[in-house]
Structure formats: structure tokens, C-alpha cells
C-alpha positions as CSV (number, residue, x, y, z in Angstrom):
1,X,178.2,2.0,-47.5
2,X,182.1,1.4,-47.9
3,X,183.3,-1.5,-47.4
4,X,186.9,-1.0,-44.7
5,X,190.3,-1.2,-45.8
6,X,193.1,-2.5,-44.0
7,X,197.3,-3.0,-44.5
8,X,198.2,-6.1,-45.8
9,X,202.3,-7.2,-45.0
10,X,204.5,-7.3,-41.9
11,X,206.7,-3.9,-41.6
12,X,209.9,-4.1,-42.2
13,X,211.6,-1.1,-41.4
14,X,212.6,1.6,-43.4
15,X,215.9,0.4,-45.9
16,X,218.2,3.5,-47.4
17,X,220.1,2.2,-50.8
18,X,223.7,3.2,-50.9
19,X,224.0,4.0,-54.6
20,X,221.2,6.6,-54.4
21,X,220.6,7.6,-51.4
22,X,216.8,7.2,-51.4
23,X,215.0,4.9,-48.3
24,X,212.1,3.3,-48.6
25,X,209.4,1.4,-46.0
26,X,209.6,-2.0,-46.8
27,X,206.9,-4.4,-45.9
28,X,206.5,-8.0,-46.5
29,X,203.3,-9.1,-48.4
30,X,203.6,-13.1,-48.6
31,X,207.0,-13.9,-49.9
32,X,208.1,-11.2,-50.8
33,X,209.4,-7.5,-49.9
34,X,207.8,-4.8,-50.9
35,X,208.7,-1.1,-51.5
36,X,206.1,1.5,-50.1
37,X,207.0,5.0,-51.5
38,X,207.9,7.4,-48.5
39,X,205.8,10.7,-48.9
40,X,202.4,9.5,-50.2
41,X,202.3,5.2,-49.9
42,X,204.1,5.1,-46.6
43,X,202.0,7.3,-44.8
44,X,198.4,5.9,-46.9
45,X,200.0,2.6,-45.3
46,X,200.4,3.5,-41.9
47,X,196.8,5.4,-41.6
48,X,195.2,1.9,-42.7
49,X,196.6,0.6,-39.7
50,X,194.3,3.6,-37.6
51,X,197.8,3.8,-35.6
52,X,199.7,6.4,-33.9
53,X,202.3,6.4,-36.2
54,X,200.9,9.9,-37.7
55,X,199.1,12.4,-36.6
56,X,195.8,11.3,-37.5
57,X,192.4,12.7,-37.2
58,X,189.8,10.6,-35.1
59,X,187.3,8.8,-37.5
60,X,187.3,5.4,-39.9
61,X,190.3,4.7,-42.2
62,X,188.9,6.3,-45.1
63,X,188.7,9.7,-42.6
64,X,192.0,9.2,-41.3
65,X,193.1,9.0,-45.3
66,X,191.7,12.2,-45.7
67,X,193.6,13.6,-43.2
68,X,196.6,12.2,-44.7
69,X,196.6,13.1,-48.2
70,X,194.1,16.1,-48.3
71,X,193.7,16.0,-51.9
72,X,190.9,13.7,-53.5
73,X,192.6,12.5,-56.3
74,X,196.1,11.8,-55.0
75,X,194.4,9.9,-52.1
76,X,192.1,8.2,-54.5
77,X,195.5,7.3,-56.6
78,X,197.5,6.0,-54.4
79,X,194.3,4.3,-52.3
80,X,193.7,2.7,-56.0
81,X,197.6,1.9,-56.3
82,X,198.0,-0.1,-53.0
83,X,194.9,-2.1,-53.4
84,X,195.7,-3.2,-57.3
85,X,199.3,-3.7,-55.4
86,X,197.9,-5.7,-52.6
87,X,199.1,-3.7,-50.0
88,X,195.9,-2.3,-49.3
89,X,192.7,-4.6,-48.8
90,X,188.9,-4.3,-48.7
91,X,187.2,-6.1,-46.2
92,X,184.4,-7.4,-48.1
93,X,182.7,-11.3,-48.6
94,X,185.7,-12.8,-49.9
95,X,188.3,-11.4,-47.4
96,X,188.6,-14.3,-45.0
97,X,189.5,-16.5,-48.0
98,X,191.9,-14.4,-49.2
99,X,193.7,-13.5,-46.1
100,X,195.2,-14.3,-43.0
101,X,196.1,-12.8,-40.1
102,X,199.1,-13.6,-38.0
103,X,199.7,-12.7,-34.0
104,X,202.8,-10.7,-33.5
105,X,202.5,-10.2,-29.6
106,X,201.9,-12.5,-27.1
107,X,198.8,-13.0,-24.9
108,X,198.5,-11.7,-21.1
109,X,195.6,-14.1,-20.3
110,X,192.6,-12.9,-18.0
111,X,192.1,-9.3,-16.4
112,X,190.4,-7.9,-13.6
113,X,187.5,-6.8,-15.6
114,X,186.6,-10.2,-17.5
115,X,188.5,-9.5,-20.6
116,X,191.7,-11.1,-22.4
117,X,194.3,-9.3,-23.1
118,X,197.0,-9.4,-25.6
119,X,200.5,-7.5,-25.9
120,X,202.1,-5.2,-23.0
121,X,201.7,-1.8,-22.0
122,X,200.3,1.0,-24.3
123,X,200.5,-2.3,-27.1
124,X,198.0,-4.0,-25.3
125,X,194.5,-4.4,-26.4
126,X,191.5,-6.4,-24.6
127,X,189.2,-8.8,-26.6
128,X,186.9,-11.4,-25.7
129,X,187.3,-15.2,-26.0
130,X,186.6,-15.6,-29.6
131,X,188.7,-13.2,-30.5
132,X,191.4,-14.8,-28.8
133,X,190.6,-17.9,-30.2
134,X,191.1,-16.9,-33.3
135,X,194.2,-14.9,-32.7
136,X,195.7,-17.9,-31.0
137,X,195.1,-19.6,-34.6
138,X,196.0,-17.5,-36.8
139,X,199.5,-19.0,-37.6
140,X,198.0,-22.5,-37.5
141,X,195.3,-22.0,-41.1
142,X,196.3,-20.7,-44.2
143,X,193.5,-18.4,-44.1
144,X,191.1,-16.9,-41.3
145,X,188.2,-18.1,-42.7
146,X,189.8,-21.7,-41.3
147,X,191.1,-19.8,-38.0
148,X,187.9,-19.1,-37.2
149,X,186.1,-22.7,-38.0
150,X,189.0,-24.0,-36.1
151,X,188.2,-21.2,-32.9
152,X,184.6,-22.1,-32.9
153,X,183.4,-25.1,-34.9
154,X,179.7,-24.3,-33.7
155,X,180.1,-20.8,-35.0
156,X,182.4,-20.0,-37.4
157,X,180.7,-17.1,-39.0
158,X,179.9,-15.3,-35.5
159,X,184.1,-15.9,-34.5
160,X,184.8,-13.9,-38.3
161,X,181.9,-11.2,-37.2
162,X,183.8,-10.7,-33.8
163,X,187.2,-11.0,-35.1
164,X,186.9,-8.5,-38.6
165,X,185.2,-6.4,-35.7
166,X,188.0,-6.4,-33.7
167,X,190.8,-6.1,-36.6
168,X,191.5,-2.6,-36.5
169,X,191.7,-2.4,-32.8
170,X,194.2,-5.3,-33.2
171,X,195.9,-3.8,-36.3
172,X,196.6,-0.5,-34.4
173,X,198.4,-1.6,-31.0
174,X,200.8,-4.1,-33.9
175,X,198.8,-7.2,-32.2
176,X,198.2,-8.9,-35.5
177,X,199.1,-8.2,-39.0
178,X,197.0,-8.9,-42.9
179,X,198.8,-11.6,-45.1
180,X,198.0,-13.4,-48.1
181,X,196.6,-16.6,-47.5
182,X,199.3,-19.4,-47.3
183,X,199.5,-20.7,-50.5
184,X,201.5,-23.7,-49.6
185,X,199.2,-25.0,-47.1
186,X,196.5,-23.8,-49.6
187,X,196.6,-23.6,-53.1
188,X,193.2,-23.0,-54.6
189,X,193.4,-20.1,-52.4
190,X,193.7,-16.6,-55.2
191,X,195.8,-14.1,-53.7
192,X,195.6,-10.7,-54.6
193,X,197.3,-9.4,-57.6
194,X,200.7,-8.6,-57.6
């Protein structure tokens, strides 16, 4: 079984330096910016997110890596690279305690067919209540193993179930993004190396 993998960091945008004329994505992993190496990181990056942002074949992460960077050991290099980097997580026991995950889209509340819906237009994505819940609290708790005690009390493990179920889905249509738990409003929280 493999465990999933998904981006950690906000986007920034891609950032050109003047002096020698190379860009580079940026993304933003906690505090701090990080570089992502255009040909090889960039796109390993993107493909995590099981976006549009490349032309990807249909399948899990690990498929749509495969797709990406064809050959096994560069993909297994730079899959290695941006996980010992933290750019890169597993979604394994110890996720929710390491991470968060913060909204970046709004909610459109209640649809025709009984669902929730967040963002707008091809950027929208329906969930069900939990999910929302925990979306709606992802900025409020350093990490989403909290969000989701705090989304449903009586549940808390079903709301991470629902909601790591739902991440990629989220992740794709830019609904949410993967931090590093808040170390400020949690400090016996271990981030990721880095």
C-alpha cells in the first residue's frame, strides 16, 4: 500500500532574479519562501496537487508523477528531495499533527442537490458538512488534527477520515492549501525538516 502525498506551501508565483536571469516557483512553507526548481520540482509540485496545471494523466499522485518525470530515478530523486525539503508530505498517522490546512476560497453554502459548496466556477468543489466544518476551521487550530476535534467533538477521527478523503479534491480546485502546523499557537508540535 502507499501511503498519498500531497504539496505542502501556499504558491507564490513564479519570481525571475535580475542578476541572472533564472525564475523560479516560489511557495511559502510556514515562514518562509521557498525555491522550487522549474523543470523537474516545479512540475513534481504541481502534479501533487492532482491539478490542471499540467497535462496530467488520470490516476493517483504517484501515477500522475509518472507521467510527469517518466524516468524512475529522477522521479524517485526529486519525490525524495521535496519530502526531506518539506515540500512534499505523506499522508500517514502522524499527518494531522504535523499539518494544517488553510481555506483559500470562500464557501457558497447549500446547493440544489444537498451538498456544500466551496469556491466559484470551474474552482468550486462540493463536500459534505464535516468537511466544511473542518474547512471553516482550518485557520482557527494550529493543526487539523484540532480542526477536526473542534468540527466534530463527538467524532473527531470520522471528521479527519472525511476530510484527508476529501484533500486532494480540495487541493486541486486551490480550495485549501498543506502548512506546517502553527508553531506559535503550538510548540510541541515537530515540523518537518527543513
Amino acid at each position: 500500500m502507499t501511503v498519498p502525498l500531497v504539496p505542502v506551501g501556499h504558491y507564490l508565483g513564479l519570481v525571475h532574479d535580475d542578476e541572472t536571469g533564472t525564475a523560479r516557483h516560489r511557495v511559502r512553507v510556514g515562514m518562509a519562501s521557498q525555491p522550487l526548481e522549474p523543470a523537474v520540482e516545479a512540475p513534481v509540485w504541481f502534479a501533487a496537487h492532482e491539478g490542471t496545471v499540467l497535462p496530467l494523466p488520470t490516476g493517483g499522485v504517484r501515477d500522475r508523477l509518472r507521467g510527469v518525470l517518466p524516468h524512475v530515478a529522477m522521479r524517485r530523486a526529486v519525490t525524495a528531495t521535496l519530502l526531506n525539503e518539506g515540500m512534499l508530505a505523506e499522508v500517514d498517522a502522524g499527518f494531522a499533527d504535523r499539518y494544517q490546512v488553510l481555506p483559500l476560497t470562500y464557501g457558497r453554502g447549500w446547493q440544489t442537490d444537498d451538498s456544500l459548496a466551496l469556491g466559484a466556477g470551474e474552482r468550486t468543489v462540493c463536500v459534505d458538512e464535516t468537511v466544511l466544518a473542518v474547512w471553516e476551521r482550518g485557520a482557527e487550530h494550529p493543526t487539523l488534527r484540532a480542526a477536526c476535534a473542534a468540527a466534530a467533538p463527538a467524532a473527531p477521527g470520522a471528521a479527519l477520515a472525511a476530510f484527508v478523503g476529501a484533500l486532494h479534491r480540495l487541493l486541486r480546485v486551490h480550495a485549501v492549501y498543506v502548512d506546517v502546523a502553527d508553531q506559535r499557537r503550538h510548540p510541541r508540535v515537530s515540523a518537518p525538516g527543513r
